[in-house]
VEXPAZA-741758 format. One record per residue: x, y, z of N, C-alpha, C in turn. Coordinates in steps of 0.2 Angstrom, whole numbers. Each point is the difference from the previous one (the first is absolute). Layout:
# residues N
+-------+-------+-------+-------+-------+-------+-------+-------+-------+
:  n_c1 :  n_c2 :  n_c3 : ca_c1 : ca_c2 : ca_c3 :  c_c1 :  c_c2 :  c_c3 :
+-------+-------+-------+-------+-------+-------+-------+-------+-------+
:     X :     Y :     Z :     X :     Y :     Z :     X :     Y :     Z :
...
+-------+-------+-------+-------+-------+-------+-------+-------+-------+
END
This chain:
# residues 76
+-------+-------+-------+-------+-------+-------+-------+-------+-------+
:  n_c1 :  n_c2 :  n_c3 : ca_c1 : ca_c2 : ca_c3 :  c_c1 :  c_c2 :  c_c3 :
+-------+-------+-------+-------+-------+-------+-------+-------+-------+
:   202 :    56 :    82 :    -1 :     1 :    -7 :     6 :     5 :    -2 :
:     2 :    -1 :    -7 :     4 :     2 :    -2 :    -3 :     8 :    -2 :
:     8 :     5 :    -1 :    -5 :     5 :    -4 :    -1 :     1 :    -6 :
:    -5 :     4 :     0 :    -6 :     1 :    -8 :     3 :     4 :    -2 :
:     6 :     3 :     0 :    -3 :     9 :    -4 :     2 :     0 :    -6 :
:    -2 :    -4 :    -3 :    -1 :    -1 :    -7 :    -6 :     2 :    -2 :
:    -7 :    -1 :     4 :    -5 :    -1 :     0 :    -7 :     6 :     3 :
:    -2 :     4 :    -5 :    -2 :     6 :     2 :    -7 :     1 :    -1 :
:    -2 :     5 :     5 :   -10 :     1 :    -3 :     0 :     7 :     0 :
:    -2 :     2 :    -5 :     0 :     8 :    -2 :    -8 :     0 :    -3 :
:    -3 :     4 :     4 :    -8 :     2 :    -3 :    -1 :     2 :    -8 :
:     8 :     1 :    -3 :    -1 :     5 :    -5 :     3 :    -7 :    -6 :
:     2 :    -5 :     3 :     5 :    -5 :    -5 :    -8 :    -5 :     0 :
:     0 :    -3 :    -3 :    -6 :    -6 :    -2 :    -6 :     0 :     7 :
:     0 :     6 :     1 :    -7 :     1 :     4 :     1 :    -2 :     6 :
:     7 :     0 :     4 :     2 :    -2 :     5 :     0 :    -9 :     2 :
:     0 :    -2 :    -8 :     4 :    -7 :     3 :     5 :    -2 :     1 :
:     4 :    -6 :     4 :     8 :     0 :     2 :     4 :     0 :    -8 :
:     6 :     3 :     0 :     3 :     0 :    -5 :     6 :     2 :    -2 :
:     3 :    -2 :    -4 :    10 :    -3 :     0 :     0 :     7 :    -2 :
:     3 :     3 :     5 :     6 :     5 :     1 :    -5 :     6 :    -3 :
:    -5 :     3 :     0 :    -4 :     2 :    -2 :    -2 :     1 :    -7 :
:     0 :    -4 :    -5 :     0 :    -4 :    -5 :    -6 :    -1 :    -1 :
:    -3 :     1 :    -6 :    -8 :    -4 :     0 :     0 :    -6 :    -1 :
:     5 :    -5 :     6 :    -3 :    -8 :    -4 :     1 :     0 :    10 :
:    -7 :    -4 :    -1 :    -3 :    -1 :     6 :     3 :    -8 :     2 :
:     2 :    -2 :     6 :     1 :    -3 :     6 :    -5 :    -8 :    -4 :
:    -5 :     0 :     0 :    -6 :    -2 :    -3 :     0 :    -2 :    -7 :
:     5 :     3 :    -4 :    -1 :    -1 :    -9 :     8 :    -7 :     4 :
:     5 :     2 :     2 :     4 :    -4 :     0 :    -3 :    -6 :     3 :
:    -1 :    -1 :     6 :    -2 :    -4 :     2 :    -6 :    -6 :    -4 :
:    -4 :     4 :    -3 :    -6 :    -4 :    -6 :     5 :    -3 :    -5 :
:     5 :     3 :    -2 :     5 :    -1 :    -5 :     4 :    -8 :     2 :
:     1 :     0 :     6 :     5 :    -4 :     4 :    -6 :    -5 :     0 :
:    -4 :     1 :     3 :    -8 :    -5 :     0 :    -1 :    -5 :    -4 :
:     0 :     6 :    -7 :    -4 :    -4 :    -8 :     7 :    -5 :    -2 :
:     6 :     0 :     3 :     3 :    -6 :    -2 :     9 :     5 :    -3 :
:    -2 :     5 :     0 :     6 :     5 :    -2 :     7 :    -3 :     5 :
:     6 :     1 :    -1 :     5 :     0 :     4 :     2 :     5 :     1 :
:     3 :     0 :     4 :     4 :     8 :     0 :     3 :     3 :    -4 :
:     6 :    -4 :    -5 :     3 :     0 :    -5 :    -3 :     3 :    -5 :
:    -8 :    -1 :    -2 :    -3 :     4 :    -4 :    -4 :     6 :     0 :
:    -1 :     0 :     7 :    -1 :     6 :     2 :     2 :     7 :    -2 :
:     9 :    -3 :     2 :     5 :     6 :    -1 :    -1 :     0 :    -6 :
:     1 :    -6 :    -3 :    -1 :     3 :    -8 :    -3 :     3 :    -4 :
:    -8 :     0 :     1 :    -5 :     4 :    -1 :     0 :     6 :     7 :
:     1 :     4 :     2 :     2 :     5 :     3 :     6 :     1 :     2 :
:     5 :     3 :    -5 :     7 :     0 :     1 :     2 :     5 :     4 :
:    -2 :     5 :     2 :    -1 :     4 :     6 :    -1 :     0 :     7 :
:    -3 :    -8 :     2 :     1 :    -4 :     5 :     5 :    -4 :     3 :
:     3 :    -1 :     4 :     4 :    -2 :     2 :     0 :    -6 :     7 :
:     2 :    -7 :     0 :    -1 :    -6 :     3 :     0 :     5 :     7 :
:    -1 :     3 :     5 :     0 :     2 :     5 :    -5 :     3 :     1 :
:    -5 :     3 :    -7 :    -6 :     4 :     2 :    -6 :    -6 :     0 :
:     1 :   -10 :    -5 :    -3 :    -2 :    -1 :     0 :    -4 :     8 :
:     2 :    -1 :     4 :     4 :    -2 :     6 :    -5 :     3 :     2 :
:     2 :     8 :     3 :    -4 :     2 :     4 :    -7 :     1 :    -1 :
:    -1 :    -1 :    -6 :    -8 :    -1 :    -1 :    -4 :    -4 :     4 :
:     3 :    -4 :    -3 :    -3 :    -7 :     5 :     0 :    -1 :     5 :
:     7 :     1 :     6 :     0 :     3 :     7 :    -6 :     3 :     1 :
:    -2 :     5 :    -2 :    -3 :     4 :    -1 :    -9 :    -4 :     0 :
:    -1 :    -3 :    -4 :    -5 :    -4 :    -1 :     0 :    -4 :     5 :
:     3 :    -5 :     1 :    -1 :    -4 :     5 :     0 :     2 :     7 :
:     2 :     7 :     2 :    -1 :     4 :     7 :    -5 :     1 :    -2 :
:    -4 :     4 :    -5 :    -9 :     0 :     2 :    -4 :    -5 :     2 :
:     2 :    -4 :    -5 :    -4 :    -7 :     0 :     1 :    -3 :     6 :
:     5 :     2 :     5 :     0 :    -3 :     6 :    -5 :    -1 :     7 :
:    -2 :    -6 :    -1 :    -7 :     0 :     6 :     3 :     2 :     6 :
:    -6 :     2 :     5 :     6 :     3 :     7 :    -6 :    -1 :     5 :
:     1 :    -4 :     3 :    -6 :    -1 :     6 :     1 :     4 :     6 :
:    -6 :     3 :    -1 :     0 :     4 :     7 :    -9 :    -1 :     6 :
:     1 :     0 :     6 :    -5 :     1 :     5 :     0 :     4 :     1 :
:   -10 :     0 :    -2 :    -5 :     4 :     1 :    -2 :    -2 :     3 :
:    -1 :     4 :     6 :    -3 :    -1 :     8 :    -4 :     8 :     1 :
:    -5 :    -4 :     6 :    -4 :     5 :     2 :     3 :     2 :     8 :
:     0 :     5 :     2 :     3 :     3 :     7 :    -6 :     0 :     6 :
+-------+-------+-------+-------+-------+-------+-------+-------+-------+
END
């Protein structure tokens, strides 16, 4: 995986949700944004203080949580 450090969690920024560059716009607004039919192109434009590498790593980002990961659970 690529790196995030674009992408931060601060107890004191939006109550420790992920978040661009400690920034109150959460990992989560972008990604909803990109969801509901938004493009990137619009994004920037309604948050002109974003930058195409923070909307990127968002979703990196999303998609590594969302990522299922099978593990064995066994008894000893």
């Amino acid at each position: 995986m690529k790196c995030l450090d674009r992408i931060t969690l601060d107890p004191a920024v939006m109550g420790g949700k992920p978040c661009i560059r400690g920034m109150r716009v959460t990992v989560g607004m972008i990604v909803g944004m990109i969801a509901s039919g938004h493009d990137r192109a619009q994004v920037l434009a309604l948050y002109p203080y974003l930058e195409a590498e923070d909307i990127a790593q968002a979703l990196s980002y999303a998609a590594w949580r969302a990522a299922e990961v099978e593990t064995a659970i066994g008894c000893a």
